[in-house]
Steps between C-alpha positions, in 0.01 A plus 500: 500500500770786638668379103202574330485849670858553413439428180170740444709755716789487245237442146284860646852660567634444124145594350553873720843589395517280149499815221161532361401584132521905591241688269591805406491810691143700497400792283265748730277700281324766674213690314509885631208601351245381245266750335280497158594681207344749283496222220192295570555108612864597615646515811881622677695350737821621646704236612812493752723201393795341692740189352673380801878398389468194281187545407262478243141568370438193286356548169184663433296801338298708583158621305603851453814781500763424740746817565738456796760742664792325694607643831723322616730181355542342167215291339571287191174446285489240267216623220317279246661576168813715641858463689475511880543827600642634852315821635725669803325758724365840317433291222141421307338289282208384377265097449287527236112308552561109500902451417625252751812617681674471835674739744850325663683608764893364446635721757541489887284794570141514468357676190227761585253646228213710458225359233199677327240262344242580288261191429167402413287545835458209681752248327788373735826746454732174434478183370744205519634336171599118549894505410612344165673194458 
């Protein structure tokens, strides 16, 4: 019996410290304010955005204009159809409606950005694309 406790004791005790499959680190996306347009059936959202170190969005689109401002760090972007492109703080850009692209953090500092939205009311402001094989 005091073996088979030993044994559990040891089994729990390599499960706690064994390395686990680590996901990556979380994206926080903060909407600041959402408000309707003057163009009927649209809405805006202004989004604060923060890439810990490491990080990454995962693929997706959204269903309308995507303009974001970087405050602070360096985000790569990989974009349907062009080159990745790294965006350092004081620098914009633009997602047009529907291309699938992907914000990366390859640094050791967090990247923090400031993004405006303008979308058809009531549709979610991202969606997830499966990755390619």
């Amino acid at each position: 019996m005091r073996n088979a406790l030993v044994i559990a004791a040891i089994f729990t005790l390599a499960i706690a410290v064994a390395p686990s499959n680590a996901q990556a680190p979380t994206v926080k996306r903060t909407v600041l304010i959402q408000h309707d347009t003057s163009a009927p059936g649209f809405e805006a959202l202004l989004v604060s955005v923060e890439i810990p170190a490491g990080g990454r969005e995962g693929r997706h689109t959204h269903p309308g204009l995507a303009m974001v401002h970087v405050l602070e760090g360096t985000l790569s972007l990989d974009y349907e159809g062009k080159p990745q492109a790294s965006y350092k703080a004081g620098d914009s850009f633009f997602v047009e409606a529907g291309k699938v692209h992907e914000g990366i953090n390859k640094s050791n500092a967090p990247v923090k950005a400031i993004a405006t939205f303008i979308i058809p009311k009531g549709q979610p402001v991202t969606t997830p694309v499966a990755a390619t094989k």
